[in-house]
KOLTI-571826 format. One record per residue (C-alpha): residue number from 1; residue in three letters; x, y, z. Coordinates in steps of 0.05 Angstrom, whole numbers, always signed. Example, Ala and Ser with C-alpha at 12.3 -4.5 7.8 and 13.67 -1.06 7.14 Angstrom:
REM residues 2
SITE  seq  type      xx      yy      zz
SITE    1   ala    +246     -90    +156
SITE    2   ser    +273     -21    +143
//
This chain:
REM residues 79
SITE  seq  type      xx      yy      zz
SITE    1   unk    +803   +2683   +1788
SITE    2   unk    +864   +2728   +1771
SITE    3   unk    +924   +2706   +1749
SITE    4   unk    +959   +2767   +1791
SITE    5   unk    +993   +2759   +1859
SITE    6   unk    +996   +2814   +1910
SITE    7   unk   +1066   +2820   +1885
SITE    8   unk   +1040   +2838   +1815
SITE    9   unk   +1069   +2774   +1780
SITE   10   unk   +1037   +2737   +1736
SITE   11   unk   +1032   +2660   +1766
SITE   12   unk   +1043   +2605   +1756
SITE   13   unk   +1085   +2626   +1694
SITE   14   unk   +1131   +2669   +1724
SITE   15   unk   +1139   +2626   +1793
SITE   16   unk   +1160   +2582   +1736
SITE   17   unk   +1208   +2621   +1702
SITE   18   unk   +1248   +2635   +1772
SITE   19   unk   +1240   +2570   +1793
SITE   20   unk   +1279   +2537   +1732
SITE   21   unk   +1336   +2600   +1736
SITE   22   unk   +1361   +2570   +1800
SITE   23   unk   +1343   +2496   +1802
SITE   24   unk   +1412   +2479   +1806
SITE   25   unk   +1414   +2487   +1878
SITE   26   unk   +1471   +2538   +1877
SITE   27   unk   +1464   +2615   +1899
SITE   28   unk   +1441   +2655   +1851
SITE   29   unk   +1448   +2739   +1864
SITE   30   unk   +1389   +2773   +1855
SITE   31   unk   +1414   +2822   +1808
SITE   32   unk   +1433   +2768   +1761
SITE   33   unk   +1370   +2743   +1761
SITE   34   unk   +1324   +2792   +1757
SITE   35   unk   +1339   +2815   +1686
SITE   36   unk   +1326   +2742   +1660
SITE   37   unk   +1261   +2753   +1684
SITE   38   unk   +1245   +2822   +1661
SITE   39   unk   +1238   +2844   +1728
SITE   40   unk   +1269   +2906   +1755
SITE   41   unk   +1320   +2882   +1822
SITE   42   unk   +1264   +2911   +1873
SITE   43   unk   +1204   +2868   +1844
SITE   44   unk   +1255   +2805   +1840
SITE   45   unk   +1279   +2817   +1914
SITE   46   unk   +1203   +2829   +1940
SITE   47   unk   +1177   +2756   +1907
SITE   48   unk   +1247   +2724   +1925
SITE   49   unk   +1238   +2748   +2000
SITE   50   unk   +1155   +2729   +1996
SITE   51   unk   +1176   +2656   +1967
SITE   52   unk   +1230   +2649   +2018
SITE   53   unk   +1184   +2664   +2081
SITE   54   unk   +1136   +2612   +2052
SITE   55   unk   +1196   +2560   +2052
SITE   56   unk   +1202   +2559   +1973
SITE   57   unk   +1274   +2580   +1968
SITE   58   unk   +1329   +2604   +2017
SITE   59   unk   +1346   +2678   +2017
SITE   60   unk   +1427   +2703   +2034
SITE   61   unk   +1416   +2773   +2049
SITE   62   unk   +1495   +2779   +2054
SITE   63   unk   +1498   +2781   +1984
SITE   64   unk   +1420   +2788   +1974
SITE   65   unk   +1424   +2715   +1932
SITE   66   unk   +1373   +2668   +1920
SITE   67   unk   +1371   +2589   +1911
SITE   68   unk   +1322   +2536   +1915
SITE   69   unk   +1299   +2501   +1977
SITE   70   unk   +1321   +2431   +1973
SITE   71   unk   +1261   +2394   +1994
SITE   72   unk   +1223   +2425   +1936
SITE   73   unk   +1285   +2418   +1891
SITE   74   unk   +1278   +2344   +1910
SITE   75   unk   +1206   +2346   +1896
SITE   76   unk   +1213   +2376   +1816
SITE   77   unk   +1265   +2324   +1808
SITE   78   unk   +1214   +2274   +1828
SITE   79   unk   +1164   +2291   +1786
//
């Protein structure tokens, strides 16, 4: 089995990677982000906007930021 998305990223490492960037539960912008990662702003926005229709974080696209959902930030915290 591949270790590639549709989006190209490499899982579960990178999922990872964004996950722990905003796991503060404040707004992150994208463009902040995105060079953390090594990802260019488009590739950050696509995954951000793929993880945000699956419920995995919330999505402002006022000011195209990012954060985590709470009930999974609840859940790492758990665990």
């Amino acid at each position: 089995m591949s270790e590639h998305n549709v989006l190209g990223a490499r899982m579960p490492d990178n999922l990872d990677q964004l996950l722990q960037l905003i796991d503060d539960g404040n707004w992150h912008p994208i463009g902040d982000v995105a060079p953390k990662l090594g990802w260019d702003f488009t590739r950050t926005r696509q995954i951000v906007l793929f993880l945000s229709e699956h419920g995995l974080v919330a999505y402002r696209s006022s000011d195209q930021a990012v954060k985590i959902d709470s009930d999974l930030l609840n859940l790492i915290k758990k665990v």
